[in-house]
Each structure stands twice: as structure tokens, then as C-alpha cells.
C-alpha positions in Angstrom: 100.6 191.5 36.8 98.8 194.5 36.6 98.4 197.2 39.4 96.8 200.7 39.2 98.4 203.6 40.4 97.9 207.2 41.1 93.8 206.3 41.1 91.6 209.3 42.2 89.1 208.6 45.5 87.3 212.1 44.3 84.1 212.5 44.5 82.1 209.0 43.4 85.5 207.1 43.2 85.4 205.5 46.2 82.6 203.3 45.6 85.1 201.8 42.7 87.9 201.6 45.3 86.0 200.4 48.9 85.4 196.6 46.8 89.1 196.2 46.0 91.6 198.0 47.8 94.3 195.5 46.0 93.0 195.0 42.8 95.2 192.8 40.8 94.6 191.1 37.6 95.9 188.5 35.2 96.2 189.7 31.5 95.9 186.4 30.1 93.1 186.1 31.8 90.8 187.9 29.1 87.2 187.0 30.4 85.6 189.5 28.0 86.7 187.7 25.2 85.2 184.3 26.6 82.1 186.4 27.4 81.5 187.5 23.6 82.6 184.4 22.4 80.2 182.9 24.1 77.9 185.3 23.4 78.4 185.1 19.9 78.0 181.4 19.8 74.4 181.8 20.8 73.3 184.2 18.4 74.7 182.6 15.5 73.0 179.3 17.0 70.1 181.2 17.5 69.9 182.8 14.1 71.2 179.3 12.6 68.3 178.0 14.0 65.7 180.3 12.5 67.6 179.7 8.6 67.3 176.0 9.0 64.1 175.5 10.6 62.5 175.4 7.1 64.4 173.3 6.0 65.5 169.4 6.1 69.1 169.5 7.3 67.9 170.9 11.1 65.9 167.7 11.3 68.5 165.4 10.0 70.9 167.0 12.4 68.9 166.4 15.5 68.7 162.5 14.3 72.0 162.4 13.6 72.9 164.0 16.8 69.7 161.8 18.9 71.4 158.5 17.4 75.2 159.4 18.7 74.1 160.7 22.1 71.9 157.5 22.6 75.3 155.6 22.5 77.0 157.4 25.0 74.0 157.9 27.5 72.3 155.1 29.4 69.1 153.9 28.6 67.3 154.8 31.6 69.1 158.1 31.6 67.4 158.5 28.1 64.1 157.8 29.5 64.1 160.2 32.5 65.5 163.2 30.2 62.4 162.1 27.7 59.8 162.4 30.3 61.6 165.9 31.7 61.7 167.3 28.1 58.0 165.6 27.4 56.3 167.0 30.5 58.4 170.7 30.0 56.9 171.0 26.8 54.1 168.7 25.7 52.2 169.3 28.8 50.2 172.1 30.1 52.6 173.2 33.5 53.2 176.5 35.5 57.7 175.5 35.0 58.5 178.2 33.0 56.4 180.9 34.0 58.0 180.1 37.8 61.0 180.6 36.0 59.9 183.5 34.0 58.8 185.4 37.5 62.2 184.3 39.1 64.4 185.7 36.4 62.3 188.8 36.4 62.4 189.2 40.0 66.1 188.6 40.6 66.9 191.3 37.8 64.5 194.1 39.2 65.9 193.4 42.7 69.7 193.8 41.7 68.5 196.9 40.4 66.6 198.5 43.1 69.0 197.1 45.5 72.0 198.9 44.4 71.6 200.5 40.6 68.7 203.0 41.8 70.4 203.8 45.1 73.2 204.6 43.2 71.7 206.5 40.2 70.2 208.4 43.4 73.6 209.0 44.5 74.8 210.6 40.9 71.4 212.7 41.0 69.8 211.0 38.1 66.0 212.0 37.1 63.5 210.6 39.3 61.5 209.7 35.7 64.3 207.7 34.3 64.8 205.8 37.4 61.1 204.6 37.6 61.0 203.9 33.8 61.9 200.5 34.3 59.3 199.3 37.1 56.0 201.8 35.3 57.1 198.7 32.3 57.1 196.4 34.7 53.4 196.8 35.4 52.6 196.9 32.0 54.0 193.9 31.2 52.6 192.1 34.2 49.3 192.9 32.7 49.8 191.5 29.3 51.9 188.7 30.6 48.4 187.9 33.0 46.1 188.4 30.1 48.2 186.3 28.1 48.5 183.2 30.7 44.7 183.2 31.2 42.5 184.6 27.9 41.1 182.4 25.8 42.9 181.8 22.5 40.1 181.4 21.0 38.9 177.9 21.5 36.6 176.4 18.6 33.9 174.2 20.0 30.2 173.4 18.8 28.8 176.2 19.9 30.9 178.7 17.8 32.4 176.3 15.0 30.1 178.0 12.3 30.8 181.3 12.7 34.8 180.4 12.6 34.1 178.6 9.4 33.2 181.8 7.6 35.9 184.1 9.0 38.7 183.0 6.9 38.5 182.0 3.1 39.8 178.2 2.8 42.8 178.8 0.2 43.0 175.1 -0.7 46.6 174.3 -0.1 47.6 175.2 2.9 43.8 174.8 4.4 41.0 173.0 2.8 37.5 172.7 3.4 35.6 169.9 5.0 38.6 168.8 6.8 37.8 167.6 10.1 39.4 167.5 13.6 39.9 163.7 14.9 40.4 164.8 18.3 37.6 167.0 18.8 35.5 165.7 15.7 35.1 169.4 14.7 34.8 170.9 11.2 38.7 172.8 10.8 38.1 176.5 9.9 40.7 178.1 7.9 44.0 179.3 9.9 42.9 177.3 12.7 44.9 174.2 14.2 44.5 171.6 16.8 47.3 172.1 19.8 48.3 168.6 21.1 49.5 170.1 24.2 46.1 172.0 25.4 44.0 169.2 23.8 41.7 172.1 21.5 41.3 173.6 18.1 42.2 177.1 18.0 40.8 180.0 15.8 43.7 181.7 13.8 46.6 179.5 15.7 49.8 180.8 16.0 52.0 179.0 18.3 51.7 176.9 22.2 54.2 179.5 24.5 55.5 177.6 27.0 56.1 181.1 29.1 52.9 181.9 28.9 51.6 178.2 29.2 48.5 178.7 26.8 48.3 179.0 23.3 48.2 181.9 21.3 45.3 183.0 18.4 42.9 185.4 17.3 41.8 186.4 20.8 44.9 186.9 22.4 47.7 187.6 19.8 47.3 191.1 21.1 48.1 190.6 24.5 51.2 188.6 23.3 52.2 191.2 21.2 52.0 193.7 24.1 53.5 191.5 26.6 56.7 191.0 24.1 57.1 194.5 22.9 56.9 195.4 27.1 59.5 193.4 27.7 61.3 193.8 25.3 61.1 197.5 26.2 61.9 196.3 30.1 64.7 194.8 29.8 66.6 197.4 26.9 65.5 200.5 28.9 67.3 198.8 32.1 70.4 198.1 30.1 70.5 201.4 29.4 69.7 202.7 32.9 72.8 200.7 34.0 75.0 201.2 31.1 74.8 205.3 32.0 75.6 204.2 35.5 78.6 203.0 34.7 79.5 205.0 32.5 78.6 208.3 34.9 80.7 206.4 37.7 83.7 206.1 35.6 83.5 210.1 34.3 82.9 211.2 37.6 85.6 209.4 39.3 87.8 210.2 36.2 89.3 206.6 36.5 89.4 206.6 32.6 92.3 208.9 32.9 94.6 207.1 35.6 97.4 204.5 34.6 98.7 201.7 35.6 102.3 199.5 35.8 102.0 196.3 33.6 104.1 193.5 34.0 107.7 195.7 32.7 107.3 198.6 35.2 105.7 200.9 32.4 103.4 202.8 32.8 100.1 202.5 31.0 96.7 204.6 30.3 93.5 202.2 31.1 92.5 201.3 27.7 88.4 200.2 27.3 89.0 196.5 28.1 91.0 197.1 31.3 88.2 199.2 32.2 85.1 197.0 31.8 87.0 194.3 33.5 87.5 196.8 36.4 84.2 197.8 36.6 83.1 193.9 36.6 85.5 193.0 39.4 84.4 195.7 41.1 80.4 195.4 40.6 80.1 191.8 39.5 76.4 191.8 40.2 75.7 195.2 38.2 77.8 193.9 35.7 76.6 190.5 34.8 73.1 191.5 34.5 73.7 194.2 32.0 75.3 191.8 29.9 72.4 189.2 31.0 69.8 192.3 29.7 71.5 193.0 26.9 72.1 189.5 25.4 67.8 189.4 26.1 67.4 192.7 24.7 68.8 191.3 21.6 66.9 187.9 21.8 63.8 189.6 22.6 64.3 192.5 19.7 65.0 189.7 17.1 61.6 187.8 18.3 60.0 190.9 18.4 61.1 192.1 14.5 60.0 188.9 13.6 56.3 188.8 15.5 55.9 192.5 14.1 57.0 190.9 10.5 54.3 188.4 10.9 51.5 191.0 11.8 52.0 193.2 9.6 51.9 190.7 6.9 48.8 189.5 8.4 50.5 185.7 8.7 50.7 183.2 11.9 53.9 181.5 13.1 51.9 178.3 12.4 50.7 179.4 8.5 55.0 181.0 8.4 56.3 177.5 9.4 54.1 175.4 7.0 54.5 178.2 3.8 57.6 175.9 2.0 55.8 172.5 2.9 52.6 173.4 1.2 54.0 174.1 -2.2 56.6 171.9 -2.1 56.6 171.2 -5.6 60.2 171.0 -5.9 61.0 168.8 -3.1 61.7 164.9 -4.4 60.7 163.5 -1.0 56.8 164.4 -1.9 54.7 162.2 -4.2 52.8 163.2 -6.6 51.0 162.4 -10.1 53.0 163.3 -13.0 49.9 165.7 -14.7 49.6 167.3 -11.6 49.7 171.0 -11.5 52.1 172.4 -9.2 50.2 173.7 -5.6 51.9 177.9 -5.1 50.9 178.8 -1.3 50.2 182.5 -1.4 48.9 184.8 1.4 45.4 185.6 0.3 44.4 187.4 3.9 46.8 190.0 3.8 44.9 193.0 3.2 47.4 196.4 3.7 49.2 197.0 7.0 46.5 198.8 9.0 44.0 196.1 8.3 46.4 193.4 9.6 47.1 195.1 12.2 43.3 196.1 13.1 42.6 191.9 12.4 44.8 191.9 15.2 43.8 194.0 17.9 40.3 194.0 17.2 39.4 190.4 16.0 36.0 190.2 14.7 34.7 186.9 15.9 35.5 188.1 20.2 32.8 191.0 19.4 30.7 188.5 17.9 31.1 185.9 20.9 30.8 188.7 23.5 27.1 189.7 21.8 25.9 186.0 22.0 27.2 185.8 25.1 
């Protein structure tokens, strides 16, 4: 077992000290190492995920997986986990952004509840303190926007002007295709979104966060909304990381020792620390590693969305780019004399103009003069 000793109550030391007056710990129990172990698992599944997305093996893994867990699982058990998963994300519903304003609200309370008051405490700037909440705002807006704009919804009334936005490439889009559902003409880049029941101009992808789709009307709200908080939730890891950090300098408890399980005395090494510091503050410290295993989600997604604008390309047009020349794949038919079909980006036009196609689409000043 592990006791400290000779630990100083200076200063800001006793808020370390007034939670666990007899703080004794197991060294075999190593939590840290199941927390980045676990940790780690969902990154590399998340990153695992992106690499085989494209390709077949993801797909034949799910069946695989679908067919063993159907043996073990009870019919009806089956059904009611199809209908949850069908309604969560096949149909238009306010779940997840509940749950999105939930998460959100449980993280900013924990902070103002006891990481400001104590910043306040340790005579931290005023400005740094209210970083977190002036993003918060922000990304309320754009989260709003997001929820409610239009995407931009093709109908009758507007289908001709879509249909000479975007050259037709003919591979990946091709003219005179038509819409079954909503016996429209398809323009270029757009797609038809089973879960809203609507063609969209310049598709991207259905968010289920955000429970709308999102396209050439408001990918720039999107893009706010995920660079806000992505901004959010890395400035308050920060915030509380320096907390922390402050609070341990300021007591000096990274100098103190301790008696391990031999009588010896020992100097608190970085692990004994953070274990300290999360018996001590296990609120504080399980939503900085909460934020900072989002910051890292959200960063990734972010990279990647930026990726995509830049190159002037939907997740949609990104997802379908190996399909539509799939001229080495032996599942796909065709004629022998058949030339081989290349997809290549032909609306790319330099960064700046991708990035002004995205903020300032063309066809929402066109609709707003009509209008």
C-alpha cells in the first residue's frame, strides 16, 4: 500500500487534502493504464474505420459479425434493437441533439461549478476564464443555423437553375438521370436523402446531431458549428489542464514522498500524481480526459471536413470516388471493349474559390432575388 507523507497544506494544498484525509491506494491497481487502453482502442477503431470504409472487408465484417450475433440473440430481441437503430438513424428525430445539449450542458456545468471558482481562487485572467462560454455562444448559433436552414432542397420551382450549377462529369453524375422519389431531373453533386425524403443541391451527408442534412446552403454553418466546437471543448481542456497543473505547483505536492509497500521512501513520480489528482477531483478529472478524447475526435473530423473543402469535394462525392472507377474491381460487370471510367474532380478550382463556393454559394443569392 501506498501512503503519502510529509505533504505540504501551504497555500492551495488543502483543497488536494480536505477530499482525502487518508488517501490510500493500490499499486496494482493501475486505472491510467486501463483508461489509455481504452482510449486507444477507440481511436485505432475509429481511424480503422475511416481506412476501411472504402473498401469491401468493413462490409463483409459487419455480415460476418450480423450473422454470429443473430445466433446468440433472440429473435424478438433482434427486432426491437432494429427498430431502435432504424428510428435513431433512418428517421428524422430530436435523440441526439437532446443528447448533444445534455453532454454539452453537463460539461459546462462541472466547469463553472468548480473549475472557474477555482481558477478564481489561483487568480487566473478573467479573459481566459470566459473563453470557453464566449464559444459557447458561437457554437449555439451555428449549431441553430445548422438544425434549421435549408440544405438546399431541389424542388420544381428551382430544379433548372440547380441543373446548370454543376457540370455533369459522366461517371460519377450523369445527365438526364431522374429522381424516382421526387420524379425530379438529378443535378450534378446533388442526392436524394432517404431519411428527410428530398433531393439536395450539392449533398454532403444526413447528421444525425444536427438532424437535417447538410449541402450547398448550409455546409457553412456546419463548418462553423464543428470548428466551434471543436474549439470549445480543446480550449476547456486546456483551461483545466493548467488548473491542475497550477494546483499541484502551488501546493508543491510534486515534491513530497511517500512510503511504498517496503517502508522506502519514494518521490511522487507523474502517474502517482494524476491518479492523486483523480481521486482527489474525480469530476474535474474525468471530463478533461472526456474533452480531450473529443478534442481529438472532433480535430480528426474537423482535418478531414477542412480536407474536403478545400478540395472543393462532398463526403457524399469522397465516399463514392473508388466505386465510380472501379475498373479494377472483379465484382463489377462490364463489356470487354469497354474503356475504363477514371473519376476525377473536375470542380475543384484553387483553394480560395472552394472555399468561397462554400461560404457564399451562388444559387442562395439567386433564390433570395426570386424570392
Amino acid at each position: 500500500m501506498l501512503v503519502p507523507v510529509a505533504l505540504s497544506a501551504d497555500s492551495f494544498g488543502y483543497i488536494l487534502y480536505q477530499y482525502l484525509p487518508g488517501f490510500i491506494f493500490n499499486t496494482r491497481m493501475d486505472f491510467l493504464v486501463l483508461f489509455f487502453f481504452y482510449l486507444a482502442l477507440v481511436l485505432i477503431g475509429v481511424v480503422m474505420i475511416c481506412i476501411c470504409s472504402k473498401t469491401h472487408y468493413l462490409k463483409g465484417l459487419v455480415r460476418g459479425g450480423a450473422q454470429i450475433i443473430s445466433y446468440i440473440i433472440p429473435e424478438c430481441l433482434q427486432r426491437a434493437v432494429l427498430k431502435l437503430l432504424h428510428y435513431l438513424f433512418h428517421t428524422r428525430n430530436h435523440t441526439f441533439i437532446l443528447l448533444h445539449l445534455i453532454l454539452q450542458g453537463m460539461v459546462y456545468s462541472e466547469y463553472t461549478w468548480e473549475i472557474f471558482d477555482y481558477c478564481q481562487e489561483l487568480e487566473f485572467s478573467l479573459h481566459y476564464l470566459l473563453l470557453p462560454y464566449l464559444l459557447l455562444i458561437v457554437n449555439l448559433v451555428f449549431f441553430i443555423l445548422s438544425c434549421v436552414s435549408n440544405p438546399g432542397t431541389i424542388t420544381k420551382a428551382n430544379e433548372l437553375l440547380f441543373l446548370q450549377v454543376y457540370e455533369f462529369d459522366e461517371v460519377m453524375f450523369s445527365k438526364n438521370m431522374k429522381c424516382s422519389t421526387c420524379n425530379l431531373r438529378k443535378p450534378a453533386r446533388s442526392k436524394h436523402c432517404s431519411v428527410c425524403n428530398r433531393c439536395v443541391h450539392r449533398f454532403d451527408h444526413h447528421c444525425v446531431w444536427v438532424n437535417n442534412c447538410i449541402g450547398a446552403w448550409n455546409a457553412r454553418y456546419f463548418l462553423l458549428y464543428l470548428l466551434t466546437l471543436t474549439a470549445s471543448a480543446a480550449t476547456m481542456a486546456v483551461v483545466s489542464s493548467v488548473f491542475l497543473v497550477q494546483l499541484v505547483v502551488v501546493s508543491d505536492l510534486y515534491l513530497e514522498t511517500f512510503v511504498d509497500d517496503l517502508g522506502h521512501f519514494q518521490v511522487i513520480d507523474i502517474v502517482f500524481l494524476i491518479q492523486y489528482l483523480f481521486l482527489t477531483f474525480p469530476r474535474i478529472v474525468f471530463m478533461l480526459g472526456f474533452v480531450i478524447m473529443l478534442s481529438f475526435l472532433l480535430g480528426g473530423y474537423l482535418c478531414f471536413t477542412l480536407y474536403l473543402a478545400a478540395t472543393n469535394q462532398t463526403t457524399n462525392e469522397w465516399y463514392r470516388g473508388d466505386w465510380a472507377w472501379c475498373q479494377h474491381c472483379p465484382h463489377v460487370a462490364r463489356p470487354p471493349s469497354a474503356e475504363p471510367q477514371v473519376h476525377r474532380n473536375i470542380h475543384s478550382h484553387g483553394l480560395w474559390s472552394n472555399l468561397r463556393e462554400i461560404f457564399l454559394p451562388a444559387t442562395a443569392h439567386y433564390e433570395r432575388k426570386k424570392n
